[in-house]
C-alpha positions as CSV (number, residue, x, y, z in Angstrom):
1,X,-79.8,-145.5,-23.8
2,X,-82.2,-143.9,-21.4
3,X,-79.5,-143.0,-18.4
4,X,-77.7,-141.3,-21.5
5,X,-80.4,-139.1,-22.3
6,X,-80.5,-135.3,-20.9
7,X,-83.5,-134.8,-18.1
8,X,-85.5,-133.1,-20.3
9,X,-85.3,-135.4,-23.1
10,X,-85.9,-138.4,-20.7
11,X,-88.9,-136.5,-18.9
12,X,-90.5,-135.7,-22.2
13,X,-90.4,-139.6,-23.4
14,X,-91.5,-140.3,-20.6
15,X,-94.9,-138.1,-20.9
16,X,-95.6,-139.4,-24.5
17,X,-94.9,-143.1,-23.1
18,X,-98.0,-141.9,-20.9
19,X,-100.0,-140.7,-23.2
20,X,-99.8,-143.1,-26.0
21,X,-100.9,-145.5,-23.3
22,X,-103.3,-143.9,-21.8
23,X,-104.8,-142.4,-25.0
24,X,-106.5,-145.8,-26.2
25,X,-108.1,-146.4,-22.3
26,X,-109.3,-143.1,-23.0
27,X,-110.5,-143.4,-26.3
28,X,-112.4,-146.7,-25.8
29,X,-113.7,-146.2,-22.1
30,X,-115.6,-142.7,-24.2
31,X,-116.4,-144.6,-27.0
32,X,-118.6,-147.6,-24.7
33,X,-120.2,-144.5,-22.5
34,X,-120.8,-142.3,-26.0
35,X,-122.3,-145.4,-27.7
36,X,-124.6,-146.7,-24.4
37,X,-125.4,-143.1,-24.4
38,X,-126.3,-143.0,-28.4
39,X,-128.2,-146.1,-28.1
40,X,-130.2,-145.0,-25.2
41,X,-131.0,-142.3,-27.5
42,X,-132.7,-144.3,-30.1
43,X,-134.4,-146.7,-27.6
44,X,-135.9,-143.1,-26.2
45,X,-136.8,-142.2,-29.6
46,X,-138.3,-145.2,-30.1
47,X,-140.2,-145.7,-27.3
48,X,-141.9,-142.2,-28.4
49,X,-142.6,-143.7,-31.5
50,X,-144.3,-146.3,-30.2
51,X,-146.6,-144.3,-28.0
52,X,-147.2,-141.7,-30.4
53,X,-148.6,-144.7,-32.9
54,X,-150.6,-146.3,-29.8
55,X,-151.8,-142.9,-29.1
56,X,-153.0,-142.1,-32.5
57,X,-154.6,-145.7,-32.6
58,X,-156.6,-145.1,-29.2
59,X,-157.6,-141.7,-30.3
60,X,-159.1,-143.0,-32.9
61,X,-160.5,-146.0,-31.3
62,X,-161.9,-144.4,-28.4
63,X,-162.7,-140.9,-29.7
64,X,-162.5,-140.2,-33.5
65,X,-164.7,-143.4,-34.6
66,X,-167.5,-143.1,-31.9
67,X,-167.9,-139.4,-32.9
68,X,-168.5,-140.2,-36.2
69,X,-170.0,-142.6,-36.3
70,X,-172.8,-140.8,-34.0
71,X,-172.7,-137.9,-36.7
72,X,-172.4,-140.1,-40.2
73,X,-173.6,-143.7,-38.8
74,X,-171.9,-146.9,-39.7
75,X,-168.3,-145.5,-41.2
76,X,-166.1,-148.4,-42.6
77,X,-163.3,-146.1,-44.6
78,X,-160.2,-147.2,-43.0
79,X,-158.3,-143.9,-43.1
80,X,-161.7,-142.9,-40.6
81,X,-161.6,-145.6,-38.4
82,X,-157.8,-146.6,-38.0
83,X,-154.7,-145.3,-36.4
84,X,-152.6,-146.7,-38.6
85,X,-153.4,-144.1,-41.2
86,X,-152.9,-141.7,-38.8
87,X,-149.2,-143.0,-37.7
88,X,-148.4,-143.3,-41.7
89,X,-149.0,-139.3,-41.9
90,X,-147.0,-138.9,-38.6
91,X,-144.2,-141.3,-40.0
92,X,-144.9,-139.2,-43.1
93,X,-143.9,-135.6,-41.9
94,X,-140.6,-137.2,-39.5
95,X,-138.9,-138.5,-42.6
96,X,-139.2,-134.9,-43.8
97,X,-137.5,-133.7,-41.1
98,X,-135.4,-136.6,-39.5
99,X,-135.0,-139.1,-42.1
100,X,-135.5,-143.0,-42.3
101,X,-137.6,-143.4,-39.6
102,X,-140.8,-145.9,-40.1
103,X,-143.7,-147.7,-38.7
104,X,-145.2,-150.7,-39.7
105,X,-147.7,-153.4,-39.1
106,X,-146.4,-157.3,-40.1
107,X,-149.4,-159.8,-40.3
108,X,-149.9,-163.8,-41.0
109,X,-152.8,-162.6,-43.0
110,X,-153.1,-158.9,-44.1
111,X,-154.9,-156.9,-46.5
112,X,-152.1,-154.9,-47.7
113,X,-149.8,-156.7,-49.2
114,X,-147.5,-154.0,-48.0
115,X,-148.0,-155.8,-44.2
116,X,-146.5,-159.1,-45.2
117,X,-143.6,-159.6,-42.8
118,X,-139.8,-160.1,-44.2
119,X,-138.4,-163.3,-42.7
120,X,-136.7,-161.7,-39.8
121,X,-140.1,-160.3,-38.9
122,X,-142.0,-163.9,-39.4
123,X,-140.0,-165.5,-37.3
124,X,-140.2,-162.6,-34.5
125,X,-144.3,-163.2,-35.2
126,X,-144.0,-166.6,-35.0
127,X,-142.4,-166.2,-31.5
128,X,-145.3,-164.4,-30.2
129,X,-147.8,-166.6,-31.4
130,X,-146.0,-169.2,-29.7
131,X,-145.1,-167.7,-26.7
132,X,-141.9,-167.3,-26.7
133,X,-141.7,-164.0,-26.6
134,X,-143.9,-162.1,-24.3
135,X,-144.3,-158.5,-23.8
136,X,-142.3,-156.7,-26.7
137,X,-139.3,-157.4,-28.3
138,X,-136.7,-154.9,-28.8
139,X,-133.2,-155.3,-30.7
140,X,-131.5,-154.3,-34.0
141,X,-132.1,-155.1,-37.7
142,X,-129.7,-154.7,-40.6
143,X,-131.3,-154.2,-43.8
144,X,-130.2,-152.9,-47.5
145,X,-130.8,-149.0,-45.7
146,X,-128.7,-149.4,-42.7
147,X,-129.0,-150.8,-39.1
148,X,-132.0,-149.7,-37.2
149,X,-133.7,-150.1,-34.0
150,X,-136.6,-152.0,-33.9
151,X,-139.2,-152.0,-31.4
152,X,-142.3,-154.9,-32.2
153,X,-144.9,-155.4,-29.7
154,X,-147.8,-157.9,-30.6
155,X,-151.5,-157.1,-31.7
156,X,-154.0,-159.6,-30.0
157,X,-157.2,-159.6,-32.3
158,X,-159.8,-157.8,-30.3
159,X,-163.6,-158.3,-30.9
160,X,-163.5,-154.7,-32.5
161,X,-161.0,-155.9,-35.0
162,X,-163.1,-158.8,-36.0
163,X,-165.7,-155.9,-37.9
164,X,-163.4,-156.5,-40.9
165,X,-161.1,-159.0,-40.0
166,X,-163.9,-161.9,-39.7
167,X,-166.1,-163.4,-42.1
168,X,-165.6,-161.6,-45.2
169,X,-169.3,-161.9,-45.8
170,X,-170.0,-159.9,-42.9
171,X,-166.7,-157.3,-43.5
172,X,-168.0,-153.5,-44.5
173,X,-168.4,-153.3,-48.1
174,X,-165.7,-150.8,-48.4
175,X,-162.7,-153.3,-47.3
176,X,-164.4,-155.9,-49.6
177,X,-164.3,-153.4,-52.3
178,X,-160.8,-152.4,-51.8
179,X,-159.0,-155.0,-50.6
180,X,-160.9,-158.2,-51.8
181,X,-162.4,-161.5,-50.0
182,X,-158.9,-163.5,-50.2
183,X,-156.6,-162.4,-47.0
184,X,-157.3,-160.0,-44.1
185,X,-160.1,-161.8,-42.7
186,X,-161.0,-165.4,-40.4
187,X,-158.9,-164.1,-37.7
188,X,-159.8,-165.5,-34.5
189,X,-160.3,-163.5,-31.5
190,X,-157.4,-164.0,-28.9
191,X,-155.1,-164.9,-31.5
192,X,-151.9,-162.8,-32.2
193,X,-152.4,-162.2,-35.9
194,X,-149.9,-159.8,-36.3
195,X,-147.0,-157.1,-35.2
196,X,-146.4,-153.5,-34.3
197,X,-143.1,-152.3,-35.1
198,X,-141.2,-148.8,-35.0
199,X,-137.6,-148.9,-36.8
200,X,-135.4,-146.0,-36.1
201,X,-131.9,-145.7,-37.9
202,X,-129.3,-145.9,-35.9
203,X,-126.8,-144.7,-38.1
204,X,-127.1,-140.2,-37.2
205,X,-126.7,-140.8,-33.6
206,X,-123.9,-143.6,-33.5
207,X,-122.0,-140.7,-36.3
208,X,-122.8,-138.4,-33.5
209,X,-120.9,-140.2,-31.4
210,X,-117.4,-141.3,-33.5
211,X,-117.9,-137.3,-34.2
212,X,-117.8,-136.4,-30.7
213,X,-114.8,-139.0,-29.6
214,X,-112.9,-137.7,-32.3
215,X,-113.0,-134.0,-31.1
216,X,-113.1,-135.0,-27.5
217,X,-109.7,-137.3,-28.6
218,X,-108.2,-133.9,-30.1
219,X,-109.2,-131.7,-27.2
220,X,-107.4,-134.5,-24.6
221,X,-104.2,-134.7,-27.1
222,X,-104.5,-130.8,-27.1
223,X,-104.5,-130.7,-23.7
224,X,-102.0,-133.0,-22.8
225,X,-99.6,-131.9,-25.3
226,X,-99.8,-128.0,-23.6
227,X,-99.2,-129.5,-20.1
228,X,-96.3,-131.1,-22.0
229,X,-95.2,-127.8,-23.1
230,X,-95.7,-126.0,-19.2
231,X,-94.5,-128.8,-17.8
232,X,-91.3,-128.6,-20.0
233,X,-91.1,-124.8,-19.3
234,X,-91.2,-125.2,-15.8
235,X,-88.6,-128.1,-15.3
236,X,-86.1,-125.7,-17.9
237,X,-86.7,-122.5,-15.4
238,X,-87.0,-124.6,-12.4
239,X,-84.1,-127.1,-12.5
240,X,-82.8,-127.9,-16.1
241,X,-81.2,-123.8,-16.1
242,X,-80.1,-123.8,-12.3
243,X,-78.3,-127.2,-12.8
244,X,-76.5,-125.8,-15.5
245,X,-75.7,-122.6,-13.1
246,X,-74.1,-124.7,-10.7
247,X,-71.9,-127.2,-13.4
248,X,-70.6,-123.5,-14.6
249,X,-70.2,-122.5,-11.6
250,X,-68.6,-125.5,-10.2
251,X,-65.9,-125.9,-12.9
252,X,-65.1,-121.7,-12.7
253,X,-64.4,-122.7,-9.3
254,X,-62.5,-125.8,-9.9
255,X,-60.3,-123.4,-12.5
256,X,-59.7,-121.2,-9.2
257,X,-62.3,-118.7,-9.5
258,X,-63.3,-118.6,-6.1
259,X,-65.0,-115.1,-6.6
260,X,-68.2,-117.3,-8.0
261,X,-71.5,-118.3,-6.1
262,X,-74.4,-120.3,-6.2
263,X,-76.5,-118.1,-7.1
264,X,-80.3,-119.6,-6.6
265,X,-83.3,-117.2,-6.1
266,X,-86.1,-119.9,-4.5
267,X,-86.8,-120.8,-1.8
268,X,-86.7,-124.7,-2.4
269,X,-84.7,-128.2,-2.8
270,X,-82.4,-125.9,-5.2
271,X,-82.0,-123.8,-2.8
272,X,-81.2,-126.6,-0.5
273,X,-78.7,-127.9,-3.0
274,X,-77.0,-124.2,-4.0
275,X,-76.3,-124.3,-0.1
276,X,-74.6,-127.4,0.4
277,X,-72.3,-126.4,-2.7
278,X,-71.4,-123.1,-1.3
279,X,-70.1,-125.1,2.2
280,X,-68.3,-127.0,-0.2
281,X,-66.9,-124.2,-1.6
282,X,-66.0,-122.9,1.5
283,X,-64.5,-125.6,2.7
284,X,-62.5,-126.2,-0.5
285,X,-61.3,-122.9,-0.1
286,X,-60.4,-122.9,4.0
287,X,-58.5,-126.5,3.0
288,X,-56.2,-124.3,0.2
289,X,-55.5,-121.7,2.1
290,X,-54.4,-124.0,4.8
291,X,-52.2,-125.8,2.2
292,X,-50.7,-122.6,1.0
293,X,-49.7,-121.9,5.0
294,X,-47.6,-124.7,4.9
């Protein structure tokens, strides 16, 4: 079936052979660097999460609280004295703008009942305390909102955090008043009482990615039908038409029309070829009119 096809039939089957193979290599090998490149994305903009949060907490820490506390004396308002109040404004004013983005603190013991870990999280706490996991832990969490990024890096109670996290009977009167004697306090200092965690979606930058394969997957069928296309043009002008010049030629000359050339205007292998016919033809006609003689 394929020696009976015309040239330029065969030659374009055998360009869409190539590209129906080579289109899936393509598409995948861009769809691993396009994801690797989406993911490093959101470990970027989580890592910037992170240090904003630890920033905010330092600032407060280190700055904020010894300031006021040298104007106003003893302050025990949390939303003065912690920088997790600060990253919930922060957190606040990105969902505005960027969507599902979040921080939050898991503890074995909170205040907030709002900073009780999910199991997923408990177990991930429970691998600190135990020292399993070292450092910070960084991988992705499917939830009821979509898949995100998670970043969790451990809180070791400080002697700073056992001013309200102790003995409740020593704890500012504020905390008591707010959030009760029950949980939040005993910690022990040393001890990894709880979690730091950033989630960032992952689902706007791994769209961002399909989005761009599928236009980069157009431009690359775009472009490889319009060499197609030249490619066609040029085999039609180049050989397919002066192939055909020579068969007419050939069988006008075969009928006795020994008037006709092979006419060829490059300077190539057609050339070449229009050549070696017209010695044919010359000899053809030498050997009849050496037959006529006779």
């Amino acid at each position: 079936m394929f020696r009976n096809m015309r040239l330029r039939t065969r030659f374009t089957l055998i360009m869409l052979i190539v590209y129906l193979f080579s289109l899936p290599v393509i598409v995948l090998g861009s769809y691993y660097i396009l994801k690797n490149n989406a993911f490093r994305e959101i470990s970027q903009e989580a890592k910037l999460m992170l240090a904003a949060w630890e920033g905010a907490g330092a600032y407060t820490s280190n700055v904020l609280r010894p300031l006021l506390e040298k104007k106003c004396g003893d302050i025990s308002t949390p939303e003065m004295v912690k920088g997790l109040f600060i990253a919930r404004e922060v957190e606040a004013s990105i969902k505005k703008v960027a969507g599902n983005y979040s921080y939050k603190v898991a503890a074995i013991n909170p205040f907030n009942k709002n900073h009780i870990p999910d199991s997923f999280e408990e177990s991930k706490l429970k691998e600190f305390r135990q020292g399993k996991l070292k450092g910070q832990w960084k991988g992705f969490k499917k939830t009821k909102e979509g898949e995100f990024y998670v970043v969790m890096k451990p809180l070791k109670v400080s002697f700073d955090c056992l001013r309200c996290h102790g003995d409740p009977m020593f704890a500012p009167k504020e905390i008591r008043k707010r959030y009760g004697t029950k949980g939040g306090f005993n910690w022990q200092e040393g001890e990894i009482a709880a979690i730091r965690m950033v989630y960032v979606p992952t689902a706007i930058p791994i769209a961002n990615a399909k989005k761009t394969l599928v236009f980069f997957s157009l431009i690359y069928s775009g472009f490889f039908f319009l060499v197609i296309m030249i490619i066609n043009i040029l085999i039609n002008r180049s050989i397919i038409k002066p192939i055909e010049s020579f068969v007419t030629t050939a069988e006008d000359i075969s009928r006795g029309k020994m008037d006709r050339d092979f006419d060829i205007k490059t300077n190539d292998e057609m050339r070449a070829l229009a050549d070696a016919f017209t010695r044919m033809k010359l000899s053809l006609a030498k050997a009849m009119d050496i037959l006529r003689e006779r």
